[in-house]
NUDRENDO-210682 format. One record per residue (C-alpha): residue number from 1; residue in one letter; y, x, z. Coordinates in steps of 0.05 Angstrom, whole numbers. Layout:
BEGIN
[atom NUM; 'a'; [Y; X; Z]];
...
END
This chain:
BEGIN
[atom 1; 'x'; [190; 366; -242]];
[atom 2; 'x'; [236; 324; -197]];
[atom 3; 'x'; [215; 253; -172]];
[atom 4; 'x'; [290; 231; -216]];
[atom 5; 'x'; [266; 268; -275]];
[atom 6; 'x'; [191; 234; -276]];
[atom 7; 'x'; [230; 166; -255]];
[atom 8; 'x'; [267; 179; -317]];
[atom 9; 'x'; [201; 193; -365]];
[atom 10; 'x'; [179; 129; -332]];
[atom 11; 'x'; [235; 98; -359]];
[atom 12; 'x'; [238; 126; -426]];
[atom 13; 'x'; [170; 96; -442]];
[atom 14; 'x'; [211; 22; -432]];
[atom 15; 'x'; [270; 33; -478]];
[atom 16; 'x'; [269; -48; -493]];
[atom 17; 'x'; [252; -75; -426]];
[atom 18; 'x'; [285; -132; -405]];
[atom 19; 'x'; [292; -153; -339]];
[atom 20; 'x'; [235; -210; -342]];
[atom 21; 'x'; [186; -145; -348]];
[atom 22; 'x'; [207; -110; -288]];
[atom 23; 'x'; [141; -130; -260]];
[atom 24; 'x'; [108; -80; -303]];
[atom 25; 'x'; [160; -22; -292]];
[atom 26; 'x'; [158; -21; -217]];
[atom 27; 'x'; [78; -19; -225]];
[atom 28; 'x'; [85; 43; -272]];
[atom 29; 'x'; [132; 73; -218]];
[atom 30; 'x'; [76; 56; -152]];
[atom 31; 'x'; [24; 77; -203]];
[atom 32; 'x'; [68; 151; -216]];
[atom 33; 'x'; [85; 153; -143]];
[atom 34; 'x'; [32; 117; -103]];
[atom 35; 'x'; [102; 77; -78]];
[atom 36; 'x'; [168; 63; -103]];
[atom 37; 'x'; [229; 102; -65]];
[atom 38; 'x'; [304; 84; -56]];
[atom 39; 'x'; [307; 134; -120]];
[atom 40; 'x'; [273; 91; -160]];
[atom 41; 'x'; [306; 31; -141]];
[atom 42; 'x'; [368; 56; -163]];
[atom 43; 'x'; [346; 76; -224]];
[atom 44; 'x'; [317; 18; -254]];
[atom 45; 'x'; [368; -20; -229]];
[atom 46; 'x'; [417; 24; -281]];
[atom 47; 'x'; [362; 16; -324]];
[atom 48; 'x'; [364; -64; -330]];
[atom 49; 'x'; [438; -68; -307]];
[atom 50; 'x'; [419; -102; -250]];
[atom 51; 'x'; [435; -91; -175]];
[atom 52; 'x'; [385; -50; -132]];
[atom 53; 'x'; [382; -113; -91]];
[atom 54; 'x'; [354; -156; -142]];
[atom 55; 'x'; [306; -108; -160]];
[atom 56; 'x'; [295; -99; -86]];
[atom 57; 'x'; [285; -173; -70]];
[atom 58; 'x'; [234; -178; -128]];
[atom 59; 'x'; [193; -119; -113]];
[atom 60; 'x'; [185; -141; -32]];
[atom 61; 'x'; [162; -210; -56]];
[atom 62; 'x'; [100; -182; -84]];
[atom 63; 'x'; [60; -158; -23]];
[atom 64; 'x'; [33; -98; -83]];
[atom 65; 'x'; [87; -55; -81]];
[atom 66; 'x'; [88; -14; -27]];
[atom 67; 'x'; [162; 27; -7]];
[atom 68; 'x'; [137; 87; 36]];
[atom 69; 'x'; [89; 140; 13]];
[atom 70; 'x'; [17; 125; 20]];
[atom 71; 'x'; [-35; 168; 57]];
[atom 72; 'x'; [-107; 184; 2]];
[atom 73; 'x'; [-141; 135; 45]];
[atom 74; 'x'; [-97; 71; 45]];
[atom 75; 'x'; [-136; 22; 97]];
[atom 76; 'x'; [-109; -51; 99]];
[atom 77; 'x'; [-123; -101; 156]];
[atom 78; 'x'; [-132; -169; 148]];
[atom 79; 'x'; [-95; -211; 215]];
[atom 80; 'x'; [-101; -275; 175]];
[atom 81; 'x'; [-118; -335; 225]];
[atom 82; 'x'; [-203; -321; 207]];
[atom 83; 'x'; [-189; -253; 214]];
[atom 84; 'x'; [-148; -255; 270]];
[atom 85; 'x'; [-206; -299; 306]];
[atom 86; 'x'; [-270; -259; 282]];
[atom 87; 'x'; [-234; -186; 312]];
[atom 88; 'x'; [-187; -162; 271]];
[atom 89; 'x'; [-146; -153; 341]];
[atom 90; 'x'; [-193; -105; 355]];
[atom 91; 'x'; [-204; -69; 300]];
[atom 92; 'x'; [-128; -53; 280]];
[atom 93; 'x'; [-130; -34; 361]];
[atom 94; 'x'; [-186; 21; 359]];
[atom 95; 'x'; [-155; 42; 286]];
[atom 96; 'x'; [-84; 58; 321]];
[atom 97; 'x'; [-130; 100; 367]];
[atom 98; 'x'; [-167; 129; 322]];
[atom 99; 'x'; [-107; 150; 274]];
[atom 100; 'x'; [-58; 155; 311]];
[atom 101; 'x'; [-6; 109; 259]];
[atom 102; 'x'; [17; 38; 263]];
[atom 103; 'x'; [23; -9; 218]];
[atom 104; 'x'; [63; 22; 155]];
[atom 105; 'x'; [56; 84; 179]];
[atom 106; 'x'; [15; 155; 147]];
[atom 107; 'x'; [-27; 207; 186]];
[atom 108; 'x'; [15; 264; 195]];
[atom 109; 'x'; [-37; 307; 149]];
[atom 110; 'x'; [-26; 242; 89]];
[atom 111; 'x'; [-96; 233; 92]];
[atom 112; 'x'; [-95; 161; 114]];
[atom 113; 'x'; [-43; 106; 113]];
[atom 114; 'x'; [-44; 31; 150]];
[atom 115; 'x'; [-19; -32; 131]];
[atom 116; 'x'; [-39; -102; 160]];
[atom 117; 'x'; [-34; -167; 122]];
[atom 118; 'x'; [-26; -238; 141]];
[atom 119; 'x'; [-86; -248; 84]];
[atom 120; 'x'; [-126; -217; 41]];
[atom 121; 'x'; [-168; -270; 13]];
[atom 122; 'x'; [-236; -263; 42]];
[atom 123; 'x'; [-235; -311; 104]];
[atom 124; 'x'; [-310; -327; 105]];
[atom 125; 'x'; [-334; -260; 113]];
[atom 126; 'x'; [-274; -245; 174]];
[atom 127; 'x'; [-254; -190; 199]];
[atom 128; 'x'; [-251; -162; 135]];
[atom 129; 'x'; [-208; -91; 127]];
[atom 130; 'x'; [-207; -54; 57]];
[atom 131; 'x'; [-196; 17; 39]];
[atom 132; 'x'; [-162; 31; -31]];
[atom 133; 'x'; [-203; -13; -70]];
[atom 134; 'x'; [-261; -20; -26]];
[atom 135; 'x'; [-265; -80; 13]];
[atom 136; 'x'; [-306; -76; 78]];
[atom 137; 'x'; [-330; -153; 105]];
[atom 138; 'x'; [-353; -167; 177]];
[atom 139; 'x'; [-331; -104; 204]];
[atom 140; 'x'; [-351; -81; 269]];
[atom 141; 'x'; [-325; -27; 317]];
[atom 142; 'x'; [-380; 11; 314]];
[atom 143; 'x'; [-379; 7; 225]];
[atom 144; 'x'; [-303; 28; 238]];
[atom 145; 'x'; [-315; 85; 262]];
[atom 146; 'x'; [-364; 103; 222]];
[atom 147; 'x'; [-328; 85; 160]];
[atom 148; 'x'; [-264; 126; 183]];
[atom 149; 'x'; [-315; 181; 190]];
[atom 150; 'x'; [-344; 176; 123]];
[atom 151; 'x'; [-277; 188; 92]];
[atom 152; 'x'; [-254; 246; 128]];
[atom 153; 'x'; [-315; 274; 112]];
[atom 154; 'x'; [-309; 255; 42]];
[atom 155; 'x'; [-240; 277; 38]];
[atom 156; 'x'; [-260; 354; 67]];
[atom 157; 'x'; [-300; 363; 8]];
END
């Protein structure tokens, strides 16, 4: 099935929406997707009768949705000011190396995806970095690794 015909299911299943529940539409699209395309932008946008840029400018103010494809490990670094000043320097430094990806970027093999934030809410326990849902506090170079190594394994079965 095509990503406009599954966009278009998506949509079905929010005949009455109006456009003070696009909140819950462009979650059903990142939850379909894993992020929400240029596609899908357009789309609800018909959908609602509103411009792609409104939908746009709501979906970037919520730091949720994501609009580029995620890897099956999504690790997030925390660079908040406790963060910043407990290592997180370091740690987004020895992931680049490690990964080979930048900030927004994917591994070329999907597997793992990067994205730092300014916060994520955990400044006593700094540097804090979390992977999907997994939130790792007081991380160390040496845990980094490990952890990294933990998932590939994981992920090769």
């Amino acid at each position: 099935m095509t990503e406009t015909a599954r966009i278009n299911e998506i949509l079905e299943r929010f005949p009455q929406i109006k456009r003070n529940a696009l909140i819950p539409l462009l979650q059903a699209i990142q939850d379909e997707f894993g992020y929400i395309s240029e596609t899908a932008i357009g789309r609800i946008g018909d959908h609602l009768s509103l411009p792609t840029s409104k939908v746009f400018g709501l979906a970037t103010f919520y730091n949720q949705f994501s609009f580029a494809s995620r890897g099956q490990y999504h690790i997030t670094i925390c660079n908040g000011s406790s963060c910043h000043m407990g290592g997180s320097g370091e740690l987004l430094s020895e992931i680049t190396k490690m990964l080979e990806i930048t900030d927004g970027e994917c591994t070329r093999d999907r597997l793992f995806s990067l994205e730092v934030q300014s916060c994520i809410g955990a400044c006593g326990q700094s540097p804090v970095m979390a992977v999907n849902d997994k939130y790792y506090a007081g991380v160390e170079i040496k845990e980094l690794r490990a952890i990294i190594k933990k998932y590939r394994k994981d992920a090769s079965g």
